[in-house]
PDBQT receptor file of N, H, CA, C and O in Angstrom, charges set to zero:
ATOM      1  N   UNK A   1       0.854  -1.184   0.000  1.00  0.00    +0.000 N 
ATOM      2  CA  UNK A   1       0.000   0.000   0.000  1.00  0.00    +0.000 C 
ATOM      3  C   UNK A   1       0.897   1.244   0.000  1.00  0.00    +0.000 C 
ATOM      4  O   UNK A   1       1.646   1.438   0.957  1.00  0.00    +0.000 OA
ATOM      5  N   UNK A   2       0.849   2.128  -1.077  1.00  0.00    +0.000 N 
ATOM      6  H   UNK A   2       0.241   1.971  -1.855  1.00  0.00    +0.000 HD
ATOM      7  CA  UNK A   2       1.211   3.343  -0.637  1.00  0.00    +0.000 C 
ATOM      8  C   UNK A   2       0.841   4.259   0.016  1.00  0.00    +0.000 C 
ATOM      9  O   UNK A   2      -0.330   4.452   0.343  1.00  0.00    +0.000 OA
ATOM     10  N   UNK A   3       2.256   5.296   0.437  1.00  0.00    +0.000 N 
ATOM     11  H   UNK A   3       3.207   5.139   0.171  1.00  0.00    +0.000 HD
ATOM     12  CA  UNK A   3       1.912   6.478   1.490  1.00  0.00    +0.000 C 
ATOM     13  C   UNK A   3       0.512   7.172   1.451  1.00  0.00    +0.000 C 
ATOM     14  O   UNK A   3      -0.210   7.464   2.405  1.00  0.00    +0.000 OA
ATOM     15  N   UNK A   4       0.274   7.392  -0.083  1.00  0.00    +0.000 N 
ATOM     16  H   UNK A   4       0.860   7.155  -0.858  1.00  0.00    +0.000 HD
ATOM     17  CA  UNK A   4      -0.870   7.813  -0.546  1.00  0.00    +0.000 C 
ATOM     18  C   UNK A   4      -2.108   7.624  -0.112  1.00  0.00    +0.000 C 
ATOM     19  O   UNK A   4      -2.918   8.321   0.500  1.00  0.00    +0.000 OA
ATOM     20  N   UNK A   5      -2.101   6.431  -0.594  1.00  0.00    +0.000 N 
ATOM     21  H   UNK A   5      -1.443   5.865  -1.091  1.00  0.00    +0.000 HD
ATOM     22  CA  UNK A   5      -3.424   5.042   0.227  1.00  0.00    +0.000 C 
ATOM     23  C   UNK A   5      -3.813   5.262   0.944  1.00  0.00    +0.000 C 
ATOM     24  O   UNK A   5      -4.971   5.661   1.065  1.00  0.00    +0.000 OA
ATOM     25  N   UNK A   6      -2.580   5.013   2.207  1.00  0.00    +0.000 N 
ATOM     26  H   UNK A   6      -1.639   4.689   2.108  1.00  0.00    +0.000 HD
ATOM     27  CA  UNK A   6      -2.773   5.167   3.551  1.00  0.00    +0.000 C 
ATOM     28  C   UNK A   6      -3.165   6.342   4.074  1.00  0.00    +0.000 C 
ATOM     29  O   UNK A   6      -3.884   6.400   5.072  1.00  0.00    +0.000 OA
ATOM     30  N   UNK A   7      -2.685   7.469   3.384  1.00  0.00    +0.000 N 
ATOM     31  H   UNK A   7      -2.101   7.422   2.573  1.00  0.00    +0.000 HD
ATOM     32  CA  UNK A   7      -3.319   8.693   4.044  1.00  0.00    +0.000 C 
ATOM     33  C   UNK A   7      -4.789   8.811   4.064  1.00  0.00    +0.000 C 
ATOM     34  O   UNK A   7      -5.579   8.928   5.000  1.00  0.00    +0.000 OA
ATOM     35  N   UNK A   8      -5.034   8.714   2.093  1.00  0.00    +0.000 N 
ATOM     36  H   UNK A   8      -4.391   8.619   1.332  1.00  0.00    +0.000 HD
ATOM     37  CA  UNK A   8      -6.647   8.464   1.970  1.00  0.00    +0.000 C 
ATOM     38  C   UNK A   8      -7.404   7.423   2.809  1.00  0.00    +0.000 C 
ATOM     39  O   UNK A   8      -8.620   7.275   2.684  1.00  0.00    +0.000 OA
ATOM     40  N   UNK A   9      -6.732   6.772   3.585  1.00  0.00    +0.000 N 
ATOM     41  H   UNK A   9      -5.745   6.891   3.687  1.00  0.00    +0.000 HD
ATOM     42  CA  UNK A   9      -7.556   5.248   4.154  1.00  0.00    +0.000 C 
ATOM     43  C   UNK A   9      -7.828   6.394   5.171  1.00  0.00    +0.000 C 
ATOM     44  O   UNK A   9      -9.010   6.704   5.031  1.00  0.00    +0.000 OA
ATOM     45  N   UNK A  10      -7.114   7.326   6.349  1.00  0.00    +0.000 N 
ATOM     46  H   UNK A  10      -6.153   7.073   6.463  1.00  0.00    +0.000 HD
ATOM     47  CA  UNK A  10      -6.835   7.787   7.069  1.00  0.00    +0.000 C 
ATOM     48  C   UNK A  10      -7.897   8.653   7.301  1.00  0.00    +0.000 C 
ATOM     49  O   UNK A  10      -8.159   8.860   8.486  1.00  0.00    +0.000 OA
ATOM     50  N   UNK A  11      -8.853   9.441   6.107  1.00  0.00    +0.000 N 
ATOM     51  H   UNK A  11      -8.641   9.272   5.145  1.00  0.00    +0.000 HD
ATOM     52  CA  UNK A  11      -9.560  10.481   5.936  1.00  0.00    +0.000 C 
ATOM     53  C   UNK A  11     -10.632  10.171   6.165  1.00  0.00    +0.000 C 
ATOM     54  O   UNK A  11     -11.489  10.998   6.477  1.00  0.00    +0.000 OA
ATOM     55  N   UNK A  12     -10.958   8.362   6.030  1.00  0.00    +0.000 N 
ATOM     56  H   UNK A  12     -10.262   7.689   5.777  1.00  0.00    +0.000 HD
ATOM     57  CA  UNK A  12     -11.931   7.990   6.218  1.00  0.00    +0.000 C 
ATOM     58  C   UNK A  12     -12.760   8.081   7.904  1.00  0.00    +0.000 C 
ATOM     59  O   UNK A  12     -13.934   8.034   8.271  1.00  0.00    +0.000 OA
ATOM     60  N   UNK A  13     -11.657   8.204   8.485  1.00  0.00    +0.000 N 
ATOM     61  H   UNK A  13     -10.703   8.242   8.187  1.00  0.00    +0.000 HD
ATOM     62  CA  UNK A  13     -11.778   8.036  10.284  1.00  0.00    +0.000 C 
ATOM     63  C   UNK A  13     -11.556   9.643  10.571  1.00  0.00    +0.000 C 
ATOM     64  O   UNK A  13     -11.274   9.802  11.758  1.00  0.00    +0.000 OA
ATOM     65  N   UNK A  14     -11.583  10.436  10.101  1.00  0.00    +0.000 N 
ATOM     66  H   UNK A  14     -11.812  10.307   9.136  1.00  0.00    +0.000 HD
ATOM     67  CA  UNK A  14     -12.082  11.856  10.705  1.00  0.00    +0.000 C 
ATOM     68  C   UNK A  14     -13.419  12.422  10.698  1.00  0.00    +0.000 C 
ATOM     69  O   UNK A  14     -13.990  12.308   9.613  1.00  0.00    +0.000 OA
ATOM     70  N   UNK A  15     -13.992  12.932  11.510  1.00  0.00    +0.000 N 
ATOM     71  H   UNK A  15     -13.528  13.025  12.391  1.00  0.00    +0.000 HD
ATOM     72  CA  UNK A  15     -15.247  13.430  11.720  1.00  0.00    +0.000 C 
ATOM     73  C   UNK A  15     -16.209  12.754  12.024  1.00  0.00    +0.000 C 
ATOM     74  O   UNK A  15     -17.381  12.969  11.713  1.00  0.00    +0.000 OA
ATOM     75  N   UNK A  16     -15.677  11.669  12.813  1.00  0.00    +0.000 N 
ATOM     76  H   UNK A  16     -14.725  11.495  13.066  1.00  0.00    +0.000 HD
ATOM     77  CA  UNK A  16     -16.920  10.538  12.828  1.00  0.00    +0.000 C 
ATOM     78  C   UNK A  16     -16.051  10.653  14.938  1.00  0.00    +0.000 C 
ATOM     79  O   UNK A  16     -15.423   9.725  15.448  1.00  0.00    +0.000 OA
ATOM     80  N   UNK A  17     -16.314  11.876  15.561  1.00  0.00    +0.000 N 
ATOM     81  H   UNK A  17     -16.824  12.629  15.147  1.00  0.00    +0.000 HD
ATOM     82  CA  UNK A  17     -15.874  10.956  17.203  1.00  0.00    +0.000 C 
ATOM     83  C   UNK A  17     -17.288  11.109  17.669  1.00  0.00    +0.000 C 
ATOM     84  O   UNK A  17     -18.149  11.986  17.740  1.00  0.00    +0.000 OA
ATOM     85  N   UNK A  18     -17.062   9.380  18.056  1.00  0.00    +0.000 N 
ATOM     86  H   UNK A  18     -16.362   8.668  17.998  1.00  0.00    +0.000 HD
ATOM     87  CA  UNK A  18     -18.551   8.865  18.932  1.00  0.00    +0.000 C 
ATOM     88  C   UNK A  18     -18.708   9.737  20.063  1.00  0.00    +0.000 C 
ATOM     89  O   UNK A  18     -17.754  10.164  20.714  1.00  0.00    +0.000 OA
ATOM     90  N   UNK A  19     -20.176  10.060  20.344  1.00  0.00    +0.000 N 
ATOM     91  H   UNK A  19     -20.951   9.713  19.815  1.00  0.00    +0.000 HD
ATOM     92  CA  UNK A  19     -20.598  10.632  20.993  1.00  0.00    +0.000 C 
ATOM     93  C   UNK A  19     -20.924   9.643  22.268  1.00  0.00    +0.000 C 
ATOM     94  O   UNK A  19     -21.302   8.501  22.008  1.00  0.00    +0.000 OA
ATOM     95  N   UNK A  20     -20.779  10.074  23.712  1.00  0.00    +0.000 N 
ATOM     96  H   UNK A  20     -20.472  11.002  23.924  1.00  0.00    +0.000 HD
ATOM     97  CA  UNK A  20     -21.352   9.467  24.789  1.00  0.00    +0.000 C 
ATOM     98  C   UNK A  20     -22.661   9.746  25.374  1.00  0.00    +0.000 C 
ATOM     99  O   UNK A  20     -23.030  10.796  25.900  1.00  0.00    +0.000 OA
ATOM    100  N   UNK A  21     -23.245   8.768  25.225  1.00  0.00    +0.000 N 
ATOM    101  H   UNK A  21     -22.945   7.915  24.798  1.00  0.00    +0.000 HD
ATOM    102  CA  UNK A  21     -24.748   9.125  26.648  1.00  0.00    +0.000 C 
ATOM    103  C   UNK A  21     -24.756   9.411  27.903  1.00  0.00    +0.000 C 
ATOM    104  O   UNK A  21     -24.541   8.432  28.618  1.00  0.00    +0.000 OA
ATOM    105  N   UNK A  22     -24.902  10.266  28.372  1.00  0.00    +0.000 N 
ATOM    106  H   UNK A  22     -25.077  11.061  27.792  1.00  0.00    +0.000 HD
ATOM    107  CA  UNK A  22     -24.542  10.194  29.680  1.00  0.00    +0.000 C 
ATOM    108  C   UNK A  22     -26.263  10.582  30.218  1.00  0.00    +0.000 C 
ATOM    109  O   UNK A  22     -26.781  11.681  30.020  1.00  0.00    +0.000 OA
ATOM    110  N   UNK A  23     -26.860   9.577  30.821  1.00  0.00    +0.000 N 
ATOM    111  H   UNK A  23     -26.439   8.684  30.982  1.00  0.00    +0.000 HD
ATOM    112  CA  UNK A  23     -28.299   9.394  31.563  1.00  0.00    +0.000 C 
ATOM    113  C   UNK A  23     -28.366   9.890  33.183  1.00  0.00    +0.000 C 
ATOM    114  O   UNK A  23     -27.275   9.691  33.717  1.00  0.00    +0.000 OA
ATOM    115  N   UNK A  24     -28.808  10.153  33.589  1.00  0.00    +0.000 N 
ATOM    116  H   UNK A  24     -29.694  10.315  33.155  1.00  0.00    +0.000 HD
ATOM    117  CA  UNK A  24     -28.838  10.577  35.136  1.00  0.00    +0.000 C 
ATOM    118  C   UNK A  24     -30.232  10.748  35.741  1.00  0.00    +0.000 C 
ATOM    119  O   UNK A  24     -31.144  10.260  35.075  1.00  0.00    +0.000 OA
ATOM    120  N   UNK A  25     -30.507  11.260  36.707  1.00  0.00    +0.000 N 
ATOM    121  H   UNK A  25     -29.766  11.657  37.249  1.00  0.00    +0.000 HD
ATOM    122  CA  UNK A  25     -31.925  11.911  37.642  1.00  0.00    +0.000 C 
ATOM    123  C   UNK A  25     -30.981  12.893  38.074  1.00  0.00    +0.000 C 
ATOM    124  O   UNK A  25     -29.798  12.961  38.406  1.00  0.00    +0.000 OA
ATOM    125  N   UNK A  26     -32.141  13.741  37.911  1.00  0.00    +0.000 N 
ATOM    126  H   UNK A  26     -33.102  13.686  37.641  1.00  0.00    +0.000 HD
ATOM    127  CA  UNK A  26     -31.974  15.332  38.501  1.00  0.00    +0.000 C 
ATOM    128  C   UNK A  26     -33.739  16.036  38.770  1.00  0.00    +0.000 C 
ATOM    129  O   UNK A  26     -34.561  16.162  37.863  1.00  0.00    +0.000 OA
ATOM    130  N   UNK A  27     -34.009  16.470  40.474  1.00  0.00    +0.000 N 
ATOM    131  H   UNK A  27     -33.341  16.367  41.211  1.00  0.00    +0.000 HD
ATOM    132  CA  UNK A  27     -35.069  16.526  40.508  1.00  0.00    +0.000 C 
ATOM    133  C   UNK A  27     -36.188  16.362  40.232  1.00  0.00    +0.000 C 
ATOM    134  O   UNK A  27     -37.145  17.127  40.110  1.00  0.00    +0.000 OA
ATOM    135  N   UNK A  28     -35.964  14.610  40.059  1.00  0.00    +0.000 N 
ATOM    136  H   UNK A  28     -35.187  13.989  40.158  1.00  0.00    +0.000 HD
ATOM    137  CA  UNK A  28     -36.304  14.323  39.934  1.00  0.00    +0.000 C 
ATOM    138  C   UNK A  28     -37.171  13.846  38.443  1.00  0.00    +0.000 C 
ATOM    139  O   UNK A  28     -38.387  13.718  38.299  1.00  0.00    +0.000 OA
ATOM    140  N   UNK A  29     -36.362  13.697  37.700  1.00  0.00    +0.000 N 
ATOM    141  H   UNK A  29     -35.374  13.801  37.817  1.00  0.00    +0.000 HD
ATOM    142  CA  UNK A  29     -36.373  13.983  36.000  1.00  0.00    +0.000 C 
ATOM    143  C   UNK A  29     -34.827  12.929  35.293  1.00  0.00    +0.000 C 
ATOM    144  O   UNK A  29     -33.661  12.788  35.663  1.00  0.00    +0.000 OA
ATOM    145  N   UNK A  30     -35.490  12.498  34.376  1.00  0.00    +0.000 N 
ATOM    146  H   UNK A  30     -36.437  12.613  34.075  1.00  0.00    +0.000 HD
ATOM    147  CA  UNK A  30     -33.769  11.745  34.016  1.00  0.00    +0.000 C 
ATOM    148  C   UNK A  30     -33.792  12.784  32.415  1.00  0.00    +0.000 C 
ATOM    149  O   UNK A  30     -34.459  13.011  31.405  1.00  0.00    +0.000 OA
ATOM    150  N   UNK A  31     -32.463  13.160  33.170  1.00  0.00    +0.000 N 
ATOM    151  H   UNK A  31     -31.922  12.976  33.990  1.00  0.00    +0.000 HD
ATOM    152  CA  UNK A  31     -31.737  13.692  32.075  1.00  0.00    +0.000 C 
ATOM    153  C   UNK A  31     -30.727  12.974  30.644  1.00  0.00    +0.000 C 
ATOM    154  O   UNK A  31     -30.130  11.929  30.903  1.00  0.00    +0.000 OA
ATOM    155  N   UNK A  32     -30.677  13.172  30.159  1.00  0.00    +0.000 N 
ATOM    156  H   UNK A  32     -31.163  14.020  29.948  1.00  0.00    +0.000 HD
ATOM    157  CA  UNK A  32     -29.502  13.038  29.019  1.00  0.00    +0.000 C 
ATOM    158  C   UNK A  32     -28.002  14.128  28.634  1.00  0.00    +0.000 C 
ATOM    159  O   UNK A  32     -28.198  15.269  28.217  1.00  0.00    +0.000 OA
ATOM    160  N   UNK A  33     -26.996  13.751  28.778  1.00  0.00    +0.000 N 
ATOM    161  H   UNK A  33     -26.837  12.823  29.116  1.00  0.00    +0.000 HD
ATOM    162  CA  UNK A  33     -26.540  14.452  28.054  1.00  0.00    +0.000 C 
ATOM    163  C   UNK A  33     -25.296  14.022  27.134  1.00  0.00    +0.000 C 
ATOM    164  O   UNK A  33     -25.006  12.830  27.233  1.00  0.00    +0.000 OA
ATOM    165  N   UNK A  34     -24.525  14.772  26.272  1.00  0.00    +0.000 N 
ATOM    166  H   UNK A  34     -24.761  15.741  26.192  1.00  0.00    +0.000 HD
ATOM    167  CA  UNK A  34     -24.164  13.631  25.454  1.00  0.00    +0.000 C 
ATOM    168  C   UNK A  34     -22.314  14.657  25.404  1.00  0.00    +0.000 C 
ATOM    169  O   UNK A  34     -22.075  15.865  25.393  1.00  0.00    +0.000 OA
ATOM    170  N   UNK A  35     -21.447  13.503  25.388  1.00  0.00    +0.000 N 
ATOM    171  H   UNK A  35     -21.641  12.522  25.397  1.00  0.00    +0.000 HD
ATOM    172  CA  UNK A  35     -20.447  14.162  25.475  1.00  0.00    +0.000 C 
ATOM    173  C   UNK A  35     -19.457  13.774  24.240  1.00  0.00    +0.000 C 
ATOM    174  O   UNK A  35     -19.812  13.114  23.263  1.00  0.00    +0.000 OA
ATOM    175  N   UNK A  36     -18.619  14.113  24.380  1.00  0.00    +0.000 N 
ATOM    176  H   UNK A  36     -18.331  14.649  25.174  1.00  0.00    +0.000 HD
ATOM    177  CA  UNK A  36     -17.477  13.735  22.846  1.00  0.00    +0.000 C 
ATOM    178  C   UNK A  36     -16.608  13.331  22.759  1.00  0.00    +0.000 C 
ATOM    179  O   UNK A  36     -15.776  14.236  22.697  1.00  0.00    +0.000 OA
ATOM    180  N   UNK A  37     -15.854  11.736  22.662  1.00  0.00    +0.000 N 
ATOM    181  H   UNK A  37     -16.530  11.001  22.713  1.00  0.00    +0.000 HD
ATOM    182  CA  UNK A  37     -15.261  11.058  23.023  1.00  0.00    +0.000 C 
ATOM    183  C   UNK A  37     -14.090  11.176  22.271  1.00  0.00    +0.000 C 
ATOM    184  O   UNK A  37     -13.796  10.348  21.409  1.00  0.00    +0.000 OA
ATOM    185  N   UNK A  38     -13.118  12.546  22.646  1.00  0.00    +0.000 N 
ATOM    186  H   UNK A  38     -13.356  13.218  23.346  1.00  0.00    +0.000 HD
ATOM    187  CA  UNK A  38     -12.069  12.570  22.085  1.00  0.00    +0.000 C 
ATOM    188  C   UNK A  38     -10.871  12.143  22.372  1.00  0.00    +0.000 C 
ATOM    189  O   UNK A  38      -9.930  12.764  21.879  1.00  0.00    +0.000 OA
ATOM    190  N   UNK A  39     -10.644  11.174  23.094  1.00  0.00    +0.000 N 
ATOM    191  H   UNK A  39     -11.409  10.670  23.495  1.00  0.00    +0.000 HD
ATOM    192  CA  UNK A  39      -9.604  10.002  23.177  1.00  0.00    +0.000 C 
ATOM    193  C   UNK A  39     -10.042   9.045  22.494  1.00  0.00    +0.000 C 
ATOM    194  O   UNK A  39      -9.400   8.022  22.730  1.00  0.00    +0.000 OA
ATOM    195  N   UNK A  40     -11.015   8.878  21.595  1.00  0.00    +0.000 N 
ATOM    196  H   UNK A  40     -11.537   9.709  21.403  1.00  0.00    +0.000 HD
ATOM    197  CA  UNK A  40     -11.101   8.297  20.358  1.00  0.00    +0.000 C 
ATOM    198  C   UNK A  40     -10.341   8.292  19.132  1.00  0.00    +0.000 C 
ATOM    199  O   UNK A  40      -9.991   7.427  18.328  1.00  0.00    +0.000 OA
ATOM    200  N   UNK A  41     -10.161   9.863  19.280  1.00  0.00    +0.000 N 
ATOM    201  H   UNK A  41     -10.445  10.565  19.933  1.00  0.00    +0.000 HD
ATOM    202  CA  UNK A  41      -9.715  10.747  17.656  1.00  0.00    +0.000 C 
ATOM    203  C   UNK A  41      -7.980  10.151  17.364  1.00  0.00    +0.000 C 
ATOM    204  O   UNK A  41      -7.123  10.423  18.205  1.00  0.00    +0.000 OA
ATOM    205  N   UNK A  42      -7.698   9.518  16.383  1.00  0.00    +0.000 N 
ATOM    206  H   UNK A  42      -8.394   9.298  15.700  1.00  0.00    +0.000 HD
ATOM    207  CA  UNK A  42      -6.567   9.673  15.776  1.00  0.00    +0.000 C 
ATOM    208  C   UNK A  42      -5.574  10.256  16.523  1.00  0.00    +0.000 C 
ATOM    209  O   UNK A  42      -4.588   9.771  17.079  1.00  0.00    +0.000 OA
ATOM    210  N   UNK A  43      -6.071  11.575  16.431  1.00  0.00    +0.000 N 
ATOM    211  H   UNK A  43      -6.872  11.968  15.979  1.00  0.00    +0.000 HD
ATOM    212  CA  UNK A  43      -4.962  12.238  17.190  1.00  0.00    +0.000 C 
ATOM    213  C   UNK A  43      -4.927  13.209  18.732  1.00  0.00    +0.000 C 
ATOM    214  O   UNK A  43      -4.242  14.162  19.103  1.00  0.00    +0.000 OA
ATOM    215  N   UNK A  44      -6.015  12.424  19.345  1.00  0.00    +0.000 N 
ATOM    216  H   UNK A  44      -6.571  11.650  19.044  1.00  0.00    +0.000 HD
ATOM    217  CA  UNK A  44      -6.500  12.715  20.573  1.00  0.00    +0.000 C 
ATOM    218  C   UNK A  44      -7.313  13.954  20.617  1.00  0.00    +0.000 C 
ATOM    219  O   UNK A  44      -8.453  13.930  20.153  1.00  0.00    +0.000 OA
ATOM    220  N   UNK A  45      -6.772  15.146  21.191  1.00  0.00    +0.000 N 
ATOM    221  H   UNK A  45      -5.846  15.166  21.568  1.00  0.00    +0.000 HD
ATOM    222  CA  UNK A  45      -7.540  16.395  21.347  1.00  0.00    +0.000 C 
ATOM    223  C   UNK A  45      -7.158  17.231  20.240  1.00  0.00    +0.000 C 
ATOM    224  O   UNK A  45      -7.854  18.168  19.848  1.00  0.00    +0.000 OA
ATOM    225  N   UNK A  46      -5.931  16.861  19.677  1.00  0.00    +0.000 N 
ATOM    226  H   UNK A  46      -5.365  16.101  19.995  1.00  0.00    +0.000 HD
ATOM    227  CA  UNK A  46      -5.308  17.734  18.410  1.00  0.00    +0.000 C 
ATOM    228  C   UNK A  46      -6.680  17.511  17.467  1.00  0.00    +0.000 C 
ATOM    229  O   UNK A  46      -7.530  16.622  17.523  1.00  0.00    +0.000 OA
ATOM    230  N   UNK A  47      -6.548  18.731  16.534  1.00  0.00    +0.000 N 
ATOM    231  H   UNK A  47      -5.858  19.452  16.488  1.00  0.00    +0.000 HD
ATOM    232  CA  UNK A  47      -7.699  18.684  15.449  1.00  0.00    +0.000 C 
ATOM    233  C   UNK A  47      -7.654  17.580  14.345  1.00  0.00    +0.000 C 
ATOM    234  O   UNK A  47      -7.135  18.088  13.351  1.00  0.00    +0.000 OA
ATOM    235  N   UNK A  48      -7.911  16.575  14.168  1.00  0.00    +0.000 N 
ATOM    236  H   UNK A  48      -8.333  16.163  14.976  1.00  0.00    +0.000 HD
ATOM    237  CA  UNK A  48      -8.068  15.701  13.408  1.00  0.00    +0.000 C 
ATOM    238  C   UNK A  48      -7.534  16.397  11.509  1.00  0.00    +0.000 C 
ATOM    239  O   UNK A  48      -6.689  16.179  10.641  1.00  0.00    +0.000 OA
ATOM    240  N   UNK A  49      -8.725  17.291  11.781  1.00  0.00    +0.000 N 
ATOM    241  H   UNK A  49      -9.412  17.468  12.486  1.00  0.00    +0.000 HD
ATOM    242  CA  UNK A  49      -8.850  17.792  10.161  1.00  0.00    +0.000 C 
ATOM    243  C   UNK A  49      -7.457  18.664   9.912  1.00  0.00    +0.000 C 
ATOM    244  O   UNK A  49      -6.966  18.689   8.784  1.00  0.00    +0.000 OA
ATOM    245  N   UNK A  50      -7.014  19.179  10.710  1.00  0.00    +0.000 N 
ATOM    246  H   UNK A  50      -7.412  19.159  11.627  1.00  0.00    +0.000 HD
ATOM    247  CA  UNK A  50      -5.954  20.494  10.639  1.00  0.00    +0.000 C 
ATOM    248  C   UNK A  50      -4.527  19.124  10.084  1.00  0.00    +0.000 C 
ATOM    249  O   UNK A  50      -3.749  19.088   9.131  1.00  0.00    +0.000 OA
ATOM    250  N   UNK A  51      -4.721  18.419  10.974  1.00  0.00    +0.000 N 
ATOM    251  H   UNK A  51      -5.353  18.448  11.748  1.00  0.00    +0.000 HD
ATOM    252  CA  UNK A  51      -3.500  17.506  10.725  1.00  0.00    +0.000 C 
ATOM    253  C   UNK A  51      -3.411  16.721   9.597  1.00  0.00    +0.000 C 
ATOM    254  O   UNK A  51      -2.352  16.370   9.077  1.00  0.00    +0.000 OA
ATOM    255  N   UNK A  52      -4.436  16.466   9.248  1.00  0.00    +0.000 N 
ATOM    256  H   UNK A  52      -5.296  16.752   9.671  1.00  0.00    +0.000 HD
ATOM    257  CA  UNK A  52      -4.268  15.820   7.742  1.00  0.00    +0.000 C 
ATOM    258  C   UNK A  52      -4.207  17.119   6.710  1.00  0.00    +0.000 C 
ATOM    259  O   UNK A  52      -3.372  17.304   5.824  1.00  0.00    +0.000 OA
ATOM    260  N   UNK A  53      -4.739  17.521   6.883  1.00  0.00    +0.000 N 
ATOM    261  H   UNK A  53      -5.418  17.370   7.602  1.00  0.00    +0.000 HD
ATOM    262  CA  UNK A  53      -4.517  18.951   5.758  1.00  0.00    +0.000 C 
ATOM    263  C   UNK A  53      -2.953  19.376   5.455  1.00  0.00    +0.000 C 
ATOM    264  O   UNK A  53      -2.381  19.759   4.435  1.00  0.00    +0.000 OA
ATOM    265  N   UNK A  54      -2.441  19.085   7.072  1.00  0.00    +0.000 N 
ATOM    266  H   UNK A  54      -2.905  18.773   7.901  1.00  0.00    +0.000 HD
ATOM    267  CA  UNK A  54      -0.988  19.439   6.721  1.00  0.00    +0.000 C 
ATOM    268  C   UNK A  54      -0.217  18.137   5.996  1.00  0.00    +0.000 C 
ATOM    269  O   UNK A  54       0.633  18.347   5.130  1.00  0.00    +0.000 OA
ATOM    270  N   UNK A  55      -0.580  16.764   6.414  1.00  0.00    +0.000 N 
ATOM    271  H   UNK A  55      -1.270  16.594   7.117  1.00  0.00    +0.000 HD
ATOM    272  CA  UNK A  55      -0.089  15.680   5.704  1.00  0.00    +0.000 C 
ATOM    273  C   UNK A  55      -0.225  16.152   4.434  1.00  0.00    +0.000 C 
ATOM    274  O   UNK A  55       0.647  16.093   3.567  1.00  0.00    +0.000 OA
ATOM    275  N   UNK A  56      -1.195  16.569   4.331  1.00  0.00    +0.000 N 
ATOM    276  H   UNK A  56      -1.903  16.617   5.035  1.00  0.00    +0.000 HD
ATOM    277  CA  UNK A  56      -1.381  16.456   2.534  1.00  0.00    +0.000 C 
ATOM    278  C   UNK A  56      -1.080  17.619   2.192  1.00  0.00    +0.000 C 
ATOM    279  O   UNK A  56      -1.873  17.705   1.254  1.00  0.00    +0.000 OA
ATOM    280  N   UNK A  57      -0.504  18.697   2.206  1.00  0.00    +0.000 N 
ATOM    281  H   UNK A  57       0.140  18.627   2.968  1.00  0.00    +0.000 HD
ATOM    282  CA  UNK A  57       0.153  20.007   2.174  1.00  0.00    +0.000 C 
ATOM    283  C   UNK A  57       1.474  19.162   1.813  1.00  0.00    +0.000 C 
ATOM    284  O   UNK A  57       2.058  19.316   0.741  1.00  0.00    +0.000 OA
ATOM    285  N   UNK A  58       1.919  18.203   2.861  1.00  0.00    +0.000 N 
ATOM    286  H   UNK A  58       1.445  18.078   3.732  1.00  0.00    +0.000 HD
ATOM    287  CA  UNK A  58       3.497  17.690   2.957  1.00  0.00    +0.000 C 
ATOM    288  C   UNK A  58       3.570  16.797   1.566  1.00  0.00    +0.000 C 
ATOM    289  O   UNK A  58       4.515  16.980   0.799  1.00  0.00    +0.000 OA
ATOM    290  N   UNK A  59       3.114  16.366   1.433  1.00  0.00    +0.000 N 
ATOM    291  H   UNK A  59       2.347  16.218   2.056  1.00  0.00    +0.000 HD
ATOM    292  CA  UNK A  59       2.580  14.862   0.473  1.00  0.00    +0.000 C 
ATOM    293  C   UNK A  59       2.874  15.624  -0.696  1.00  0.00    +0.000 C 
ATOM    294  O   UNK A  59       3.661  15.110  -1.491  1.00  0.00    +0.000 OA
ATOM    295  N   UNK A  60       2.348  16.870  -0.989  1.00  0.00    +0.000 N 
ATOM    296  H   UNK A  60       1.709  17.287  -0.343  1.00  0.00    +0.000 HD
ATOM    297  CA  UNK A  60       2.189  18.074  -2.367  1.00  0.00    +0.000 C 
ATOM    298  C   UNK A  60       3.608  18.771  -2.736  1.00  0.00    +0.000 C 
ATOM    299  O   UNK A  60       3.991  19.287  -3.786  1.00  0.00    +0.000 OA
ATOM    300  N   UNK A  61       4.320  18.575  -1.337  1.00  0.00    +0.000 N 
ATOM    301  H   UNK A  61       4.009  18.156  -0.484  1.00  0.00    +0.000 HD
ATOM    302  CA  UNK A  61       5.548  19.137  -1.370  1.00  0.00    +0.000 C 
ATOM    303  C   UNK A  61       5.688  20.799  -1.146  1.00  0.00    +0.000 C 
ATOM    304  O   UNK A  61       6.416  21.681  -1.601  1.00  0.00    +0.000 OA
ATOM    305  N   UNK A  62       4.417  20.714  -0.047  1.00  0.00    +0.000 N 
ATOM    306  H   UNK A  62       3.826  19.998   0.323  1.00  0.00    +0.000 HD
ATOM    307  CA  UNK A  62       4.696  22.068   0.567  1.00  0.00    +0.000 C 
ATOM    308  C   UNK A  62       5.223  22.023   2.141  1.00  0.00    +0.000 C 
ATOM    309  O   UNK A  62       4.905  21.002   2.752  1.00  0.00    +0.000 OA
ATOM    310  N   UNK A  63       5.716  22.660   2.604  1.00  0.00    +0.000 N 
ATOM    311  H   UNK A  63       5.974  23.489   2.108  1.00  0.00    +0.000 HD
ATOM    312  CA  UNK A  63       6.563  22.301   3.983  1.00  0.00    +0.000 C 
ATOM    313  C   UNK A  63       6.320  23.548   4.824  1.00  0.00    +0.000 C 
ATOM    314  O   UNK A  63       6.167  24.682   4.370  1.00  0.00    +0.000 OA
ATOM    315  N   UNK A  64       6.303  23.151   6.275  1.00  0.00    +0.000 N 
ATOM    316  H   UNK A  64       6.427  22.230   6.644  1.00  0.00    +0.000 HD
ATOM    317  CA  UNK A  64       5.879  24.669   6.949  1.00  0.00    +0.000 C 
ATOM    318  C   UNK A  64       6.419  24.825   7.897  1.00  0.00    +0.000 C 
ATOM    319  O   UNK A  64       6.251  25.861   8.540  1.00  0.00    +0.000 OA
TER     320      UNK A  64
């Protein structure tokens, strides 16, 4: 597989971080709320999208 490939394989897994349920009671009422499971992401809290943009900036043979 090339570098290429792999990057494009790579693009496929951005913008998709699972969301959490988080259910509770609160005065009696159950709440929901939903949080964003970014120790999921590729690249943890770093921006997913920013970082491939620069891969592929690099890939083009631009350097920063």
């Amino acid at each position: 597989m090339s570098n290429l490939s792999k990057l494009n394989g790579i693009s496929t897994l951005i913008g998709n971080t699972p969301l959490l349920e988080i259910e509770f009671e609160y005065m009696g009422k159950i709440r929901r709320i939903y949080a964003k499971a970014e120790h999921m992401n590729l690249t943890g809290s770093i921006k997913d999208r920013m970082a491939l943009h620069i891969l592929k900036l690099e890939r083009r043979g631009f350097y920063l």
